[in-house]
C-alpha positions as CSV (number, residue, x, y, z in Angstrom):
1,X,279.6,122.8,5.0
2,X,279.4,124.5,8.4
3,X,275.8,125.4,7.6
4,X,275.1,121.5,6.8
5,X,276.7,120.7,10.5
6,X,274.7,123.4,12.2
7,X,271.5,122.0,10.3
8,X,271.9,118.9,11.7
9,X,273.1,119.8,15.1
10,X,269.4,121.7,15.0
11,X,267.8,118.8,13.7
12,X,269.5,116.6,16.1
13,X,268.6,118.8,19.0
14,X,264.8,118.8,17.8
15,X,264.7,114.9,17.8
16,X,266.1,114.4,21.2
17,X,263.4,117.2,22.2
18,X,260.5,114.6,20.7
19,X,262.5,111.7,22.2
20,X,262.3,113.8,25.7
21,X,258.6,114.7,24.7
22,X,257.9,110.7,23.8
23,X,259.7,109.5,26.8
24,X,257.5,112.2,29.1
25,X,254.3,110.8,27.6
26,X,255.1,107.3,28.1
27,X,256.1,107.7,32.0
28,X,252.5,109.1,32.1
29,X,251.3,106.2,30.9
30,X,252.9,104.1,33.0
31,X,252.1,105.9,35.7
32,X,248.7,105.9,34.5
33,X,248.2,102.3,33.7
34,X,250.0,101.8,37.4
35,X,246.6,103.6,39.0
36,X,244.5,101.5,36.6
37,X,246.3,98.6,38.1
38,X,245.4,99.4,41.7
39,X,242.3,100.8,41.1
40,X,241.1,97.6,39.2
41,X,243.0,95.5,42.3
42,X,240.8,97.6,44.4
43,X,237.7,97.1,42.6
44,X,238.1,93.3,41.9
45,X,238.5,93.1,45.9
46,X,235.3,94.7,46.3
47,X,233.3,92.3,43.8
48,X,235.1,89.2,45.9
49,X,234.2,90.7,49.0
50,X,230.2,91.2,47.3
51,X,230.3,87.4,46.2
52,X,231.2,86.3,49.8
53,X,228.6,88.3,51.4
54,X,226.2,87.6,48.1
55,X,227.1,83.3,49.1
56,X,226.6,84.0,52.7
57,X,223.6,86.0,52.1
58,X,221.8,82.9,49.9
59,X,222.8,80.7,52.4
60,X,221.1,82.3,54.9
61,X,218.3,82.8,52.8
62,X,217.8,79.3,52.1
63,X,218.2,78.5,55.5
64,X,215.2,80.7,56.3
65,X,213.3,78.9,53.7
66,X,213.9,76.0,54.9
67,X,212.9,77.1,58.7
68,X,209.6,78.5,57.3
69,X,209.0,75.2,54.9
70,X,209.0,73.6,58.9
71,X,206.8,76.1,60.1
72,X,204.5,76.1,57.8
73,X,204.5,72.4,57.9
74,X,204.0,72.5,61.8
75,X,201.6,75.2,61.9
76,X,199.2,73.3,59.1
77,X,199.9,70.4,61.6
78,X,198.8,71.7,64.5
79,X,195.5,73.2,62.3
80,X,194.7,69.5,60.8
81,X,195.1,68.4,65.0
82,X,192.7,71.0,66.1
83,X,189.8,70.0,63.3
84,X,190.2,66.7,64.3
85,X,189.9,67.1,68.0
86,X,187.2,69.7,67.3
87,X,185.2,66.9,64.9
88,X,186.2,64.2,67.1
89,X,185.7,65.7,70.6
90,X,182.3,67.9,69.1
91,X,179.8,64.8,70.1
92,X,181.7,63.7,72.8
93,X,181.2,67.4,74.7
94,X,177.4,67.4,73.7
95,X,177.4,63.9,75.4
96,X,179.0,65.2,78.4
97,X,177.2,68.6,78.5
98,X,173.9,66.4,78.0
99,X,174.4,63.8,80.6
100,X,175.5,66.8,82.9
101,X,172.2,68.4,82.2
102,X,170.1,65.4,82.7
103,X,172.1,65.0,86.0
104,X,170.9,68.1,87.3
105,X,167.2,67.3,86.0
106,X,167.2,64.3,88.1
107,X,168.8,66.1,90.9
108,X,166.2,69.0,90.7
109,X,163.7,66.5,90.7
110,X,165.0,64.4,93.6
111,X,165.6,67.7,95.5
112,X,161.9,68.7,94.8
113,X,160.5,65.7,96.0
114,X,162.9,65.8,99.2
115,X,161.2,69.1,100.2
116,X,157.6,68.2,99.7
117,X,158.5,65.3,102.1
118,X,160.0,67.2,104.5
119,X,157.0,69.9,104.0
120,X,154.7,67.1,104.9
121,X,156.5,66.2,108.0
122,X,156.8,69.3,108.9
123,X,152.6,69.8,109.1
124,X,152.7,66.7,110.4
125,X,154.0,68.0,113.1
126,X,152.7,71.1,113.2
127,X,149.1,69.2,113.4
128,X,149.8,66.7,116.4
129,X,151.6,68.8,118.5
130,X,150.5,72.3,118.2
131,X,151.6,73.5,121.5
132,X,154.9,72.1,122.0
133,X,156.8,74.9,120.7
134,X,160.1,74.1,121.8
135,X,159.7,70.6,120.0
136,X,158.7,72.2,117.0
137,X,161.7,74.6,116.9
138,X,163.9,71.3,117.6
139,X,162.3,69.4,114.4
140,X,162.8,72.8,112.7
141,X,166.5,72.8,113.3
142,X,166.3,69.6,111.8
143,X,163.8,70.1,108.6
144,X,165.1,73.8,107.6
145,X,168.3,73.2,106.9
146,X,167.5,70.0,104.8
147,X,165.3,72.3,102.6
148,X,168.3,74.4,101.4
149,X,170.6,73.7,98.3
150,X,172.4,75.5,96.0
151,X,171.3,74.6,92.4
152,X,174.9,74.0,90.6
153,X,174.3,74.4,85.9
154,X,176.6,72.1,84.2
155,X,179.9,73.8,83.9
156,X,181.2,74.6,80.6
157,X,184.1,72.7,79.2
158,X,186.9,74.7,77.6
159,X,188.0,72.2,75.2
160,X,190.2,74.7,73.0
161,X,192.6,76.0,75.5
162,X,195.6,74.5,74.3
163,X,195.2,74.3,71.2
164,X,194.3,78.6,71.2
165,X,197.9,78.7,73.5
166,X,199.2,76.9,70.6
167,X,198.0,79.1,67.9
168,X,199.4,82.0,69.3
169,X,202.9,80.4,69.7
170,X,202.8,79.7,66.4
171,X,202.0,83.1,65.4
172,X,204.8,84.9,67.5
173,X,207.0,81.9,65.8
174,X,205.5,83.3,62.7
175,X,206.2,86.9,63.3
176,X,209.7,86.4,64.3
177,X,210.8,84.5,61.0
178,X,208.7,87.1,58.7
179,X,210.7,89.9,60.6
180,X,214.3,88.2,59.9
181,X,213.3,87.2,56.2
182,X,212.4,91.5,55.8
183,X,216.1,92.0,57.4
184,X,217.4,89.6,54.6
185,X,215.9,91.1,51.9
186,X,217.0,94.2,53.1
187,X,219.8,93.0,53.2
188,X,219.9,92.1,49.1
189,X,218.2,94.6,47.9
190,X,221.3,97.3,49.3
């Protein structure tokens, strides 16, 4: 009988041992599931935090597509302007250059025939009054300066200046949006 007793103070000894044992293992994995917990707390703040920035990131993105949509639009503007002027203002400029031209003809000409008059007055007087020298140096004064001009060419017309000022605004504009799209997809591609 006393060995019975002892056998099952033994075997009650071992089964609280395995209860301690049991009770051990499951506090580990409480603990264990507790740092799962936080650790998929942590990592679910993260992914919110990602689809924020992820939103705000679109958003921006789409706002810089629709910035270049206008750009593009203006720039392809300001291109279709420019032919047209160019087509429109082509035969007017070869009008004015050619009216200019013919102005300076008929100037030339009138200047020409200015100075054979003048030459002929001058040996005019040269032939009736070849020893008054003083009078001829008077008429002189007079005739000489009446023989010189300046010859003035049709000045060239810049018709393009604006429109090349325009151009390269719309290039920096250009530059500056293509240099903040790169920074956005930079920005996705982390």
């Amino acid at each position: 009988m006393m060995e019975e007793l002892t056998d099952l103070r033994n075997a009650n000894k071992s089964i609280q041992q395995e209860l301690t044992d049991i009770q051990e293992q499951l506090n580990d994995v409480t603990q264990s599931r507790e740092r799962l917990r936080i650790k998929l707390s942590d990592v679910r703040g993260q992914l919110n935090a990602a689809k924020h920035d992820n939103r705000l990131l679109i958003t921006q993105y789409d706002k810089l597509s629709e910035e270049y949509a206008v750009l593009a639009a203006e720039i392809n503007n300001n291109r279709q302007r420019l032919h047209d002027i160019r087509s429109s203002s082509s035969s007017d400029y070869n009008d004015k250059v050619i009216k200019k031209k013919q102005k300076y003809k008929t100037q030339r000409v009138s200047k020409e025939n200015h100075r054979a008059e003048i030459n002929k007055l001058n040996k005019i007087v040269t032939e009736h009054v070849p020893d008054d020298k003083p009078l001829i140096n008077e008429i002189n004064k007079i005739l000489v300066p009446m023989t010189l001009s300046t010859r003035k060419k049709p000045a060239d017309v810049d018709l393009d200046a604006e429109f090349r000022e325009q151009q390269r605004r719309d290039q920096i504009a250009k530059m500056e949006f293509d240099e903040r799209l790169q920074q956005v997809r930079k920005m996705f591609n982390r």
